[in-house]
Every structure is written in C-alpha cells, then in structure tokens.
C-alpha positions as CSV (number, residue, x, y, z in Angstrom):
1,X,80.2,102.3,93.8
2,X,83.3,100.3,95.3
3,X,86.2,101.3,93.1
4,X,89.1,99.3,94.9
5,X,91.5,97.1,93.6
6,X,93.4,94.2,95.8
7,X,96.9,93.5,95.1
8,X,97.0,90.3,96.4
9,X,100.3,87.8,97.0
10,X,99.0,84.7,95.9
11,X,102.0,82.9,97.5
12,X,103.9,80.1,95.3
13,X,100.4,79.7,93.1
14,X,99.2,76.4,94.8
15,X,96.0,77.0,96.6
16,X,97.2,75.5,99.7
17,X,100.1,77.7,100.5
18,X,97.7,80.8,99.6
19,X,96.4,83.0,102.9
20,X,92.7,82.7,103.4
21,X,92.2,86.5,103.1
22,X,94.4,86.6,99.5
23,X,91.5,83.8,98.7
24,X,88.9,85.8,99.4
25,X,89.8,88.3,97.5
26,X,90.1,86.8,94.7
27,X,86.8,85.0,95.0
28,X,85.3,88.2,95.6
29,X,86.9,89.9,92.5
30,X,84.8,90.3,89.0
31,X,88.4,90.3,86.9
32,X,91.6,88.9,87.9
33,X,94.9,90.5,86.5
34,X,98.5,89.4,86.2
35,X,101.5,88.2,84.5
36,X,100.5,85.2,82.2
37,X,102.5,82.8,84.0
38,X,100.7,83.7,87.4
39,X,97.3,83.5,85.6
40,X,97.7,80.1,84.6
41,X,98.7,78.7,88.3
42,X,95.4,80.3,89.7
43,X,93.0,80.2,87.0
44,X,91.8,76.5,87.8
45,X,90.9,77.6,91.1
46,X,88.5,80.0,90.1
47,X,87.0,79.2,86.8
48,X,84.4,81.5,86.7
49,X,86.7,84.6,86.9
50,X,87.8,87.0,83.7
51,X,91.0,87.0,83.5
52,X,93.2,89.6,82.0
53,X,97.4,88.8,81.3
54,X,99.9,91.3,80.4
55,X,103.5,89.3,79.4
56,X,106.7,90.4,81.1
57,X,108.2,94.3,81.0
58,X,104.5,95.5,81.0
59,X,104.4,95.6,84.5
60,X,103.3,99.8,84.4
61,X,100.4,98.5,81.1
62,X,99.2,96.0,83.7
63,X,98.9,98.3,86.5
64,X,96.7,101.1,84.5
65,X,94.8,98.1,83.4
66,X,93.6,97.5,86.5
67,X,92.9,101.4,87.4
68,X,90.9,101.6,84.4
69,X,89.0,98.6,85.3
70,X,88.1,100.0,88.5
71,X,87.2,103.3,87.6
72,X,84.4,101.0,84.9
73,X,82.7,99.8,88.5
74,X,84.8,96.4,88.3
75,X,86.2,94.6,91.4
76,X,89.5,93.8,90.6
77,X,92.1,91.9,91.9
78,X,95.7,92.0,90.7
79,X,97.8,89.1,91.4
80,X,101.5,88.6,92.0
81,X,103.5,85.9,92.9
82,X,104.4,85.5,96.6
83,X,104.5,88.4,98.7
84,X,102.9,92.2,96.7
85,X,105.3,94.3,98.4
86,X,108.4,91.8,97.6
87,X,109.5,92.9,94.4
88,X,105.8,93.1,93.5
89,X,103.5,95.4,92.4
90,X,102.5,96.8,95.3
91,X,104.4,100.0,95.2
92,X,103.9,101.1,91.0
93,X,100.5,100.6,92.3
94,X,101.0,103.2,94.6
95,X,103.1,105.3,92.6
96,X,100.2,105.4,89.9
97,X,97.4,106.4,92.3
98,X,97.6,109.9,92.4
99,X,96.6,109.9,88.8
100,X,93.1,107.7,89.9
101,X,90.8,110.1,91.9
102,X,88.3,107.9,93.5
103,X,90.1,104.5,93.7
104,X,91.7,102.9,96.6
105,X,94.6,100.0,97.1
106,X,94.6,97.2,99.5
107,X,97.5,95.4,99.5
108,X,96.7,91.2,100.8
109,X,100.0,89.9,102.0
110,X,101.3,86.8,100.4
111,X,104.0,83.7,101.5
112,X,107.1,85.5,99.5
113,X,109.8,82.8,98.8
114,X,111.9,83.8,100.7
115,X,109.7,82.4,103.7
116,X,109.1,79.2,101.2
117,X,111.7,78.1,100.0
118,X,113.5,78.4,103.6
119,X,110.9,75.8,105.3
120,X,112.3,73.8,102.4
121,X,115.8,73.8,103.1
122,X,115.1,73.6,106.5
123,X,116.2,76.7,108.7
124,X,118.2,79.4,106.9
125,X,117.2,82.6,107.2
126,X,116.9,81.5,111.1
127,X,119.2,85.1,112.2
128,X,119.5,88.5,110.7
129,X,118.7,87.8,107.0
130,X,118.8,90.3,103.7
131,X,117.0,90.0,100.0
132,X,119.1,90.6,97.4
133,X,118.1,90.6,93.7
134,X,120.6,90.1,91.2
135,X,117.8,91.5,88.2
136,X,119.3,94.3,86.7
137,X,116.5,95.2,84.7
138,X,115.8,98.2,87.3
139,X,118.8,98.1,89.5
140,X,122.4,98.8,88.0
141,X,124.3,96.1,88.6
142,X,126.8,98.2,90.1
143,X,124.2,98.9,93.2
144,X,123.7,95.2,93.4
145,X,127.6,94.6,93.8
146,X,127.6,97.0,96.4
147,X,124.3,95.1,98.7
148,X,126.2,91.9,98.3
149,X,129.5,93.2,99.3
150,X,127.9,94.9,102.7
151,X,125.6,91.5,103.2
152,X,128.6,89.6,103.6
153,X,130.6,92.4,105.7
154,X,127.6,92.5,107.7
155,X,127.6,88.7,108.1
156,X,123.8,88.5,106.9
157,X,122.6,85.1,105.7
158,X,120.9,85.9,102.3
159,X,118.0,85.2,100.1
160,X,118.6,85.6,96.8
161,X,116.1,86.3,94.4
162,X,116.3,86.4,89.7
163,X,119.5,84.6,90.5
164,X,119.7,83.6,87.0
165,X,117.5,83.3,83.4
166,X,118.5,82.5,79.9
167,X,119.7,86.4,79.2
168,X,121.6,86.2,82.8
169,X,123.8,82.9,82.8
170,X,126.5,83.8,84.8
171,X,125.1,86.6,87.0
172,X,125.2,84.2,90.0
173,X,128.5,82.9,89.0
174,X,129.4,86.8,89.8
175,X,128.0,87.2,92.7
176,X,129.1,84.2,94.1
177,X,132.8,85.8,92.8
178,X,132.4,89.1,94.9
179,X,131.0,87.4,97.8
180,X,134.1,84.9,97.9
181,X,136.0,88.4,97.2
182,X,134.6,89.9,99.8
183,X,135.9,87.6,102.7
184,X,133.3,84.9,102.7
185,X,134.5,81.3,103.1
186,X,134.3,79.0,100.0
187,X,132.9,76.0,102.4
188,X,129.8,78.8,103.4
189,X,127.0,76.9,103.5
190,X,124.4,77.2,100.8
191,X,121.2,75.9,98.8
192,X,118.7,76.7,96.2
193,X,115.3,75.7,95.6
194,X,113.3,76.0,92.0
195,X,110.0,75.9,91.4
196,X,108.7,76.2,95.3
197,X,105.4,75.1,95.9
198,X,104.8,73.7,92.6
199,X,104.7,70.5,90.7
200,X,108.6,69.4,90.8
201,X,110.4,71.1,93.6
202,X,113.8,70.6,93.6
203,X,116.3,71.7,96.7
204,X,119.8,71.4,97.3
205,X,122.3,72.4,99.4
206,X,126.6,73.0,98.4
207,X,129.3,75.5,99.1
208,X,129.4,78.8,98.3
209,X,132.3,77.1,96.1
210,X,129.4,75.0,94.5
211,X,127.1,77.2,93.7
212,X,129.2,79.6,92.0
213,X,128.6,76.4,88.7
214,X,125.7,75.3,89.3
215,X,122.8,76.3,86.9
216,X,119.8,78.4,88.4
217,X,116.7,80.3,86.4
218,X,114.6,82.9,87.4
219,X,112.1,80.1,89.3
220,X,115.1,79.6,91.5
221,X,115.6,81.2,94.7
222,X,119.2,80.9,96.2
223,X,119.7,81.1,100.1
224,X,123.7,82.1,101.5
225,X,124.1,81.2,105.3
226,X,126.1,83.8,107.5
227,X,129.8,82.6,108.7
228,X,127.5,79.8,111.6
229,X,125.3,78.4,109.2
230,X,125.5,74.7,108.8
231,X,124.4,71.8,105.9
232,X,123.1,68.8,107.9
233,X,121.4,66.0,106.7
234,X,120.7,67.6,103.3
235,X,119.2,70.2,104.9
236,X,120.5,74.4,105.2
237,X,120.8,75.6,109.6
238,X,121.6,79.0,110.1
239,X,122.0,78.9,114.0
240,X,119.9,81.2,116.6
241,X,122.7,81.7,118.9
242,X,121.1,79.0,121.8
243,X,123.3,77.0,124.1
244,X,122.5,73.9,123.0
C-alpha cells in the first residue's frame, strides 16, 4: 500500500500558472489538504476531490492531518500556495516524519511569487536577489531588522514577502525606515503587486520614499531594486550588468 503524501506548490491558484507535474498530483490524489483560502482557488478544478481545510496558525494540525491520512491507505496531496519549500510546508513536513514509520514526502515544486509577481513588474529580481519576510509570527522581528539591514549593505534587490495585514499596518512602513536608514536611496526603485495570478491583479511601481505609505496586505508581494535598478515605462528593471 502507497503511503505517500505530495506537498505540492500550486503556484498563484489559477490552473494555468500551475506545473503540469503539481497537476498531476493532485489529480492523482484521493483527498486534497490545505489552508481554506488555497482550497477554494483549486477546488473548481477538481470537483471530484475530498477536500480537507485547516484555517490559519494550524499549519502543524494540518500537517499530522495528512500523516494520518496516509497511514489510513489515502493518497494525499497537501497544497500550498506558490512554491512548498518557500515559506511553505515543505520543511514541518519533514520535521514531522520521523514520527510516521512507513510514509514518504515528495515535494512538487511550485511558481513562488517571487518568480510571479517579477514577470509582472517586468524584470526585478534580474541580479543577485534575497527573500525577506517581514511575518513575525515565527521570526523575531529583531532577526528581520537584521536580513534587511545586510540586504541593503549587500546591495541585493529584494522580494518581499507578509509585507503587511490588518494586525501588521505599519510593518512595511518600518522596513522601508531601516532600509532608508541603512544607506539606501529614497528615489530606489520599487513596486508591489497584490493578488498575482488572480482575478484583479494590481502592480505598481514608486520610490522607496513611496512605498514606505502606501497600503499593502498579506496578498501583496513587494519587490526593492539594488542601487542600478530602474522604473521605466511603468514597469520595475534591475539591470544584468550588459553593455548595452
């Protein structure tokens, strides 16, 4: 009896922007498990799947759901959005696994937004590039300080992910602070894009000066070009280093 569980990256949640593998594996799946808001941008596409939620901060319930699935006989599937191993849950998975005897992981790789939201905006992350979260739910924000402070030593352009929610105003606000702070010029070019992939994306590009008051939510990922990066033509160019 096959007792392993895919945790695939769906991508953005649109069908089109999901790998062919992550696909299969969900069409293969006999139960499909994930946050509720992920559930609801993939359950259309496959209609005849069970489908089992868990809300937000029940990331560990959600995980031992599936092992306990699995060890029942049941193909499961565990979905997250964009990328599994980009602040996904790819790696509790893995933590949990020693206590599962007889059940293996495959992890299905997914379009993060990182990699989205960029072909939005153009060409960002087109150099050396960094993630940051500002999420302090498992990170002090003390350590997140610290990651924006060396990006911008380190002249990294940056994608930055929870930039913002309705507990977290001004956490962006803050970082934009420290980066500005830290050296970085307030006409760095910038952008953001919310809801990527999905019905209503939005982009724009500012300064770093702009950003720091404009209004972002946790469907909103923020990119920071390095000291080259340009805006041009509503779109966000972080330069390769070609003659051109």
């Amino acid at each position: 009896m096959r007792k392993e569980i895919c945790i695939v990256g769906m991508g953005p949640g649109d069908i089109t922007m999901m790998t062919k593998e992550a696909e299969n594996a969900l069409q293969d799946s006999d139960v499909i498990v994930g946050y509720t808001v992920y559930v609801d941008l993939v359950k259309k596409y496959f209609p005849e799947k069970e489908f089992l939620t868990t809300p937000m901060r029940e990331e560990v319930k959600r995980c031992r759901l599936c092992f306990d699935l699995a060890k029942e006989g049941k193909n499961v599937a565990l979905i997250c959005s964009g990328d599994a191993g980009v602040y996904g849950m790819a790696a509790p998975m893995y933590e949990l696994l020693p206590e599962y005897e007889g059940v293996s992981l495959r992890v299905v790789p997914g379009i993060t937004a990182a990699n989205s939201g960029a072909a939005v905006l153009g060409a960002p992350l087109n150099h050396d590039f960094c993630v940051i979260s500002l999420s302090d739910l498992l990170t002090p924000w003390e350590q997140i300080e610290k990651r924006l402070r060396a990006a911008i030593a380190g002249d990294f352009a940056m994608a930055i992910y929870n930039p913002g929610s309705h507990t977290r105003k001004d956490y962006l606000k803050h970082a934009c602070e420290i980066m500005l702070d830290e050296g970085a010029d307030k006409n760095r070019a910038c952008g953001y894009v919310r809801a990527i992939g999905r019905e209503g994306t939005k982009a724009q590009v500012c300064t770093l000066e702009e950003l720091k008051d404009r209004e972002v939510d946790m469907f909103t990922t923020v990119f920071i070009g390095n000291s080259q990066s340009i805006m041009q033509d509503g779109k966000l160019v972080t330069k390769r280093g070609y003659q051109i």
